[in-house]
C-alpha atoms as one frame of an Amber mdcrd trajectory, in Angstrom:
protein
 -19.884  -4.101  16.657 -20.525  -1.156  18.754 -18.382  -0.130  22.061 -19.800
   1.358  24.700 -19.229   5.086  25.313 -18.438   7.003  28.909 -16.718   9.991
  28.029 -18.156  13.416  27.403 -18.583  14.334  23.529 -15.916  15.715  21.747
 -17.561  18.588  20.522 -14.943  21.092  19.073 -13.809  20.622  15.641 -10.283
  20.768  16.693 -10.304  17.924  19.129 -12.524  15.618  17.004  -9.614  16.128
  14.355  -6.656  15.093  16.956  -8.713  11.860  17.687  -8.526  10.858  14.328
  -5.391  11.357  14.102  -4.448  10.005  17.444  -6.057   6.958  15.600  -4.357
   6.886  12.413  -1.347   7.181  14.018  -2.245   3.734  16.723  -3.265   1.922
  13.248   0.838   2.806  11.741   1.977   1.890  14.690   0.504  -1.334  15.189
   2.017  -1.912  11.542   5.205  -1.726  13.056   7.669  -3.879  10.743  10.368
  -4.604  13.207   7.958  -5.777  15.964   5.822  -7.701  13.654   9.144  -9.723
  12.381  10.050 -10.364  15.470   7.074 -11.496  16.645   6.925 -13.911  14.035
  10.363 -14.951  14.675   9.419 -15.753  18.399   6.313 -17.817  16.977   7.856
 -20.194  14.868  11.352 -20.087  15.157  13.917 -19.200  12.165  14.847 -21.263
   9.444  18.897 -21.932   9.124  21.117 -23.376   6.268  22.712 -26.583   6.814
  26.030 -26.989   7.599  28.523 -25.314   5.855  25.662 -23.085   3.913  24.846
 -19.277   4.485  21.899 -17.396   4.823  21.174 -14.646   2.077  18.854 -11.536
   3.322  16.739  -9.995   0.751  14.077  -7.255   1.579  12.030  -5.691  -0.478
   9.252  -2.766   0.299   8.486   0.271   1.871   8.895  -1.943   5.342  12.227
  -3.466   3.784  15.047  -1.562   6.310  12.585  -2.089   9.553  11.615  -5.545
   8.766  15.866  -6.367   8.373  16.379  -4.344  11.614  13.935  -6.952  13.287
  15.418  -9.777  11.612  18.802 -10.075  11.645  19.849 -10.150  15.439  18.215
 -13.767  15.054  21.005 -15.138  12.419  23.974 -16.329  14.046  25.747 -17.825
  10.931  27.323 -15.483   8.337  24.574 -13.593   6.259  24.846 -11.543   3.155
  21.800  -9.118   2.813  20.006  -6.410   0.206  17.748  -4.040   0.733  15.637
  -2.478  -1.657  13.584   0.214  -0.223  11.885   3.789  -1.829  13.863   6.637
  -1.545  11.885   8.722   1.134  12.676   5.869   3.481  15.748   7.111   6.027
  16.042   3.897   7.228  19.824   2.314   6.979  20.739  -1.082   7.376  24.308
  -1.740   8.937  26.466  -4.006   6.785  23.512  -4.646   4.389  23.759  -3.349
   0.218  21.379  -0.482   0.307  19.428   0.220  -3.089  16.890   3.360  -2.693
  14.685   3.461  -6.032  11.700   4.352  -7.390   8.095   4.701  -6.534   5.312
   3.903  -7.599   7.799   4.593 -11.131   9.965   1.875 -11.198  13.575   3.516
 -12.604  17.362   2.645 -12.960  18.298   2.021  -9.034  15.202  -0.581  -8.772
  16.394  -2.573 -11.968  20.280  -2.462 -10.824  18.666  -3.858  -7.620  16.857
  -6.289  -9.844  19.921  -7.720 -11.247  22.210  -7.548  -7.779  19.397  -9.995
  -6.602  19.274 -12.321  -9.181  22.999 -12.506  -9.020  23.188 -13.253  -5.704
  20.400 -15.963  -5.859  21.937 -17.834  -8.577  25.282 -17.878  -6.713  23.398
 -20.085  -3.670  22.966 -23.684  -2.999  21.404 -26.458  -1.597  23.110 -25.921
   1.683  22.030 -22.145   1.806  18.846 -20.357   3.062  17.285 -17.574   1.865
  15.347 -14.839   3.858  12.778 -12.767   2.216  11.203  -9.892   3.555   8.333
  -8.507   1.576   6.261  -5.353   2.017   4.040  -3.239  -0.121   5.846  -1.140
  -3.295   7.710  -3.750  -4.290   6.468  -3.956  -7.468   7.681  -0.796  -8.546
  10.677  -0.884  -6.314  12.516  -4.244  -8.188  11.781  -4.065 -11.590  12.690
  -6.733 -13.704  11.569  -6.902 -17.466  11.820 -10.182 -19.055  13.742 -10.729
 -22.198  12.633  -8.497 -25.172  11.050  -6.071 -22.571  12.733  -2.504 -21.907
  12.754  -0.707 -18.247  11.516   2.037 -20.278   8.408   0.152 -21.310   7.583
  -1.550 -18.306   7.927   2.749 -16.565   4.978   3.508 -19.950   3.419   0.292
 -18.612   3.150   1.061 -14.861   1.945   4.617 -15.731  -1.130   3.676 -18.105
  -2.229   1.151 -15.406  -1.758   3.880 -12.325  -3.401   6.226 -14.221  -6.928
   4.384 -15.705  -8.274   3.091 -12.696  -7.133  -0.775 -12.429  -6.915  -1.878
  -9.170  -4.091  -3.580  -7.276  -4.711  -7.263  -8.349  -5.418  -5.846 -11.749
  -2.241  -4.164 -11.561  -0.083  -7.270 -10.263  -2.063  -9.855 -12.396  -0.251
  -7.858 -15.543   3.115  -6.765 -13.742   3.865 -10.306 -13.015   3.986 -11.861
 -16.603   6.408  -9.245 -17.820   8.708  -9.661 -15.200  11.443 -12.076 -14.072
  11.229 -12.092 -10.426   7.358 -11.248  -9.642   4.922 -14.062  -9.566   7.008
 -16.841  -8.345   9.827 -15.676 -10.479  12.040 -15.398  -6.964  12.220 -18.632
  -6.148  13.189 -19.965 -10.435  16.381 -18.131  -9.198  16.945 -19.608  -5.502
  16.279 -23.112  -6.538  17.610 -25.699  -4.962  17.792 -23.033  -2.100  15.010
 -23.098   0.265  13.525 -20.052   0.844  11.119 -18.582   3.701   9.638 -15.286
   3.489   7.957 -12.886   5.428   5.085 -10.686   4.430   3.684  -7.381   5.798
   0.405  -6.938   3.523  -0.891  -3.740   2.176  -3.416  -5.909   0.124  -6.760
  -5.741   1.442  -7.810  -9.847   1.898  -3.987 -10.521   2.015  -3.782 -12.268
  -1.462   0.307 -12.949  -1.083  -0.175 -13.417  -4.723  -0.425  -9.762  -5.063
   1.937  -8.263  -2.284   4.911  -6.788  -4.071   3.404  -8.983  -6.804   4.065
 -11.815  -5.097   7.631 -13.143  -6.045   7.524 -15.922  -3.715   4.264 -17.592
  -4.624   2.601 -18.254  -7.717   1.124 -15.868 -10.352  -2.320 -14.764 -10.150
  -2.565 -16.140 -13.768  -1.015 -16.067 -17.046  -0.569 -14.205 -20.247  -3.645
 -14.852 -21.750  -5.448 -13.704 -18.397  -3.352 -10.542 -18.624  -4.268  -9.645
 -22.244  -7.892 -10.083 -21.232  -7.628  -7.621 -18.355  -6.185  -5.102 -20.621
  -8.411  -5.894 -23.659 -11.309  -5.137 -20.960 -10.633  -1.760 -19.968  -9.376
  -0.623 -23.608  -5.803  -0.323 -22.756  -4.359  -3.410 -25.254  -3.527  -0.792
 -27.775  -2.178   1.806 -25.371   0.843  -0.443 -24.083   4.402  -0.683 -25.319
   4.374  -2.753 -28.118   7.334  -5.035 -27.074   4.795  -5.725 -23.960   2.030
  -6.654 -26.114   4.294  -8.685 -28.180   5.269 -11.011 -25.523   2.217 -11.102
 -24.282   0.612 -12.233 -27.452   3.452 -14.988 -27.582   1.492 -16.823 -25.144
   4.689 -17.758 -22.935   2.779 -18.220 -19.572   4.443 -18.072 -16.212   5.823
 -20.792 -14.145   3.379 -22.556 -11.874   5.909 -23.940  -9.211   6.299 -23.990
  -5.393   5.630 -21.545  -3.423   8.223 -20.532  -0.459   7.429 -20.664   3.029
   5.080 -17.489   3.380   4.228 -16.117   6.826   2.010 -13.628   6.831   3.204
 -10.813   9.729   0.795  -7.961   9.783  -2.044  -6.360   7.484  -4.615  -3.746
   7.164  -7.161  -5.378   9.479  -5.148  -5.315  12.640  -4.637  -1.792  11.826
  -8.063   0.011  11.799  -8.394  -2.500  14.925  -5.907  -0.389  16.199  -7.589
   2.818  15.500 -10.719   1.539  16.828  -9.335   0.800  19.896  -8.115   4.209
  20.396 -11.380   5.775  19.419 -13.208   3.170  21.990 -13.327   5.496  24.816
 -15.004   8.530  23.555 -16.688   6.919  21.232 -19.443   4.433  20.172 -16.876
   2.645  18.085 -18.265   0.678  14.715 -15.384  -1.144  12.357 -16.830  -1.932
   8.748 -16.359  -5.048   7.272 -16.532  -4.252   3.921 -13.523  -2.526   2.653
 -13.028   0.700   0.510 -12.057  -0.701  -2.490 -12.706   0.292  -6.315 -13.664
   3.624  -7.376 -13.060   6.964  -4.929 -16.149   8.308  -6.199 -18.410   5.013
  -4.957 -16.433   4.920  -1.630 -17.107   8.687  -1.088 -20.864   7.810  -1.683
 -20.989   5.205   1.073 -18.942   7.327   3.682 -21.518  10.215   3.372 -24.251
   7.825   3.734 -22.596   6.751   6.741 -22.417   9.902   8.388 -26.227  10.720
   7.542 -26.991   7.530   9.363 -24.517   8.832  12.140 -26.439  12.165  12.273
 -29.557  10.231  14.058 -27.295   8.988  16.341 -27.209  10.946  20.341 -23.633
   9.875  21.047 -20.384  10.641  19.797 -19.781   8.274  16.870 -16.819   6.366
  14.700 -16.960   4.397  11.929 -13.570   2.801  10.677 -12.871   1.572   7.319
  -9.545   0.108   5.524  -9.149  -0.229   1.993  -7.395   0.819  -0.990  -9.456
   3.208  -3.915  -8.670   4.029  -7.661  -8.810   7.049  -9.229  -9.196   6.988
 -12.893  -7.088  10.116 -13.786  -8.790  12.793 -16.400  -6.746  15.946 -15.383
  -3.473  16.975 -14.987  -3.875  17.806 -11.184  -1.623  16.187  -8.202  -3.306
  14.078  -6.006  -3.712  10.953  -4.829  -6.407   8.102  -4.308  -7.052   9.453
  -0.601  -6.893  12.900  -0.775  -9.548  12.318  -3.862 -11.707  10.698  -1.260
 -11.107  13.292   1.105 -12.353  16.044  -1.274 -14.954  14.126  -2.305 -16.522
  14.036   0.562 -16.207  17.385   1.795 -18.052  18.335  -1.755 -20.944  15.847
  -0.882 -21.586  17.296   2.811 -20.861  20.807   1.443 -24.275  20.217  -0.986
 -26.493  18.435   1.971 -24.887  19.513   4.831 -25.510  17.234   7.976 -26.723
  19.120  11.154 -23.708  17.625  13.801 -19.505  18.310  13.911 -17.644  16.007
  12.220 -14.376  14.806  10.812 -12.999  12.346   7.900  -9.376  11.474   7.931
  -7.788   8.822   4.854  -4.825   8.279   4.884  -1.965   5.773   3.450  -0.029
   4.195   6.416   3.182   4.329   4.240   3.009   8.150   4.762   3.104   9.004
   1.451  -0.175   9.411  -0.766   0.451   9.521  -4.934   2.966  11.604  -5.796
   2.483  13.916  -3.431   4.493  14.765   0.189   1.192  13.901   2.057  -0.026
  10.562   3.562  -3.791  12.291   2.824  -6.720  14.222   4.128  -8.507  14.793
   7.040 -11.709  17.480   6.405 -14.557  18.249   8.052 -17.934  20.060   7.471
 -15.922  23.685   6.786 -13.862  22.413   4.278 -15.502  23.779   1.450 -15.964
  27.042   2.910 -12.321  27.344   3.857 -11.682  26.737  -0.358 -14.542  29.155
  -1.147 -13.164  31.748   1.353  -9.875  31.585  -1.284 -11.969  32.017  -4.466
 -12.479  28.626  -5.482 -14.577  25.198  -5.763 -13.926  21.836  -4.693 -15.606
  20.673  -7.662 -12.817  23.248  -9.667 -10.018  21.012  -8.150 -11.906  17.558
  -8.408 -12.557  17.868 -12.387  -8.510  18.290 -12.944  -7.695  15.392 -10.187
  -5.992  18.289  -8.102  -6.801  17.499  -4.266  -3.503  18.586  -3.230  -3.972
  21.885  -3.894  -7.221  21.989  -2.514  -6.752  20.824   0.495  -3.707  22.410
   0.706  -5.655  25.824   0.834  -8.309  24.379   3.223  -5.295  23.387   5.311
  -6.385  19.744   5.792  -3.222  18.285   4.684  -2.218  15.130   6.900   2.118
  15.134   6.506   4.140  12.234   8.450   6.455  11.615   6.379   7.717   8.066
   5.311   6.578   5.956   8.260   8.922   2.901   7.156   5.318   0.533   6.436
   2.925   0.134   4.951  -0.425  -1.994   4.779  -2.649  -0.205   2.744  -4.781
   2.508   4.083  -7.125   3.879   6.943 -10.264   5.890   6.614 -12.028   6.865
  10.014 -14.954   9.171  10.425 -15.752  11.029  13.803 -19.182  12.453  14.827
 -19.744  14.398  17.764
């Protein structure tokens, strides 16, 4: 739906740039994990043990330290707590045992984490209560093979699925049958314990099947549906072989009760967010249809867009959430939305589009691949500012290495860790 527009247009390059940012930075912020716990905590109150019993804090995410911080001033009875969080997060948790691991590689600190939790579930009872705080990266941030499985093969794993284009159910429908706590696998370990958890979504449609792998709901499916998702995009062969041996052993996942799940905050309220502060000085659109699946397609409809835009005779924004994949053929560094980015600069560089403009995609979590960016934000120069240098977009784009592309056009969006995460924001700007 469009919003009326008052202001004068923002012609300069410069100035549509800080709007976008302005924006991406309203859309983090309304992904704030302490608020949005607490929030929640107003809402509906806050489960305690019985008497005699204790409550056990678990978080898990990029979110994990924030969404504790929010929590725990609402537990009056004795609490023991973890937190498993990625190690660019500078978040601490008083009186809490911190674990900063891996991401998106799971390694050694995630599966000590792993265990520390599994220990600590099994040692609670009927009487206790147990917390859960979920937020997006915990798959790779508690990894916990099953029997017969290695940490090693589950890293080979996570890399060949990264790295060929599945996307994030795709991903999780696979991660959860090879480990002990994803898909459910939580609460096999809490039981009789009740547990209630809360879930800050970087999923786009907020499947809490596939948040952190969902390890307090059920799996997505089971081993045979896993083998068939591999077998589909040729990567049955390319897997660790203990994987594909317990895959082939048919021993399906648990299809039990699910916890209490509240659901606290997601990518939708975010480019809200952003739309809202774009609403004044521009005619403000939000797209329903997210940018999912391949960066190449989303960079197709996103220069579509802003041809339609070009006919427009007021300052324009379209805002998008979503989460791409980028099949990986080089040996580049990158990530999914500095691809897009790029992308798109290449496409208006070819059919150039007679107005100012600007394209910003970013991750909210700060952080975009393995890079020290959260992403991109161009505009109709780009190109030239790479050319000016002695080189192509299309040089970069053909070894999957935006980073150093738009690290010469100077386009580079750095926030650091923001301490959330649900999924990420794209937002185009027209004068």
């Amino acid at each position: 739906m469009l919003r009326k527009q008052n202001k004068l247009p923002a012609d300069d390059l410069n100035q549509l740039k800080a709007k976008a940012l302005k924006a991406y930075e309203a859309a983090v912020e309304r992904a704030n994990p302490f608020t949005a716990v607490q929030s929640c905590i107003r809402k509906y109150g806050l489960p305690e043990p019985k008497s005699g019993g204790k409550t056990l804090v678990i978080g898990v995410g990029k979110a994990a330290p924030a969404m504790i911080n929010g929590l725990r001033p609402h537990i009056n009875r004795p609490n023991n707590c973890i937190c498993i969080t990625h190690k660019e997060n500078k978040e601490n948790v008083d009186d809490c045992e911190m674990f900063k691991t891996g991401h998106p590689v799971p390694d050694e600190a995630g599966a000590l984490a792993s265990k520390q939790v599994i220990t600590a579930l099994k040692k609670t009872d009927k009487n206790d209560q147990v917390l859960f705080l979920v937020s997006g990266g915990g798959s790779a941030l508690m990894p916990a093979p099953v029997d017969g499985v290695t940490l090693e093969d589950k890293i080979a794993l996570n890399e060949i699925l990264l790295s060929n284009g599945l996307n994030i159910d795709e991903m999780n429908h696979i991660r959860q049958q090879v480990s002990k706590l994803k898909g459910g696998g939580l609460l096999h370990y809490a039981d009789p314990t009740p547990v209630t958890s809360y879930i800050l979504s970087d999923v786009i449609g907020n499947d809490l099947r596939v948040v952190a792998s969902g390890p307090t709901v059920s799996p997505l499916g089971t081993t045979e549906s896993a083998l068939e998702i591999l077998a589909e995009n040729d990567l049955l062969n390319l897997i660790p072989e203990n994987i594909k041996k317990f895959l082939m052993a048919g021993k399906s996942k648990r299809q039990g009760k699910d916890a209490v799940n509240y659901l606290i905050g997601d990518n939708r309220e975010s480019i809200r967010a952003s739309a809202e502060a774009l609403g004044n000085d521009f005619l403000t659109r939000v797209e329903d249809k997210p940018l999912v699946g391949d960066v190449n397609e989303a960079a197709a409809t996103i220069y579509q867009k802003l041809k339609q835009v070009e006919l427009n005779d007021k300052p324009t924004a379209i805002v998008w959430g979503g989460e791409t994949t980028v099949k990986i053929k080089g040996d580049g560094l990158g990530g999914r939305n500095q691809e897009l980015a790029l992308i798109v600069a290449k496409l208006a560089n070819e059919y150039p589009v007679d107005k100012s403009w600007a394209f910003l995609s970013a991750g909210t979590d700060g952080r975009d691949g393995p890079t020290e960016a959260a992403g991109a934000i161009i505009d109709q120069q780009t190109c030239k500012r790479i050319l000016q240098s002695g080189y192509k977009a299309e040089d970069f784009l053909i070894d999957n290495n935006s980073n150093a592309a738009l690290k010469i056009s100077e386009d580079l969006v750095h926030t650091g860790a923001t301490g959330t995460n649900v999924a990420d924001v794209q937002i185009l700007v027209v004068s």
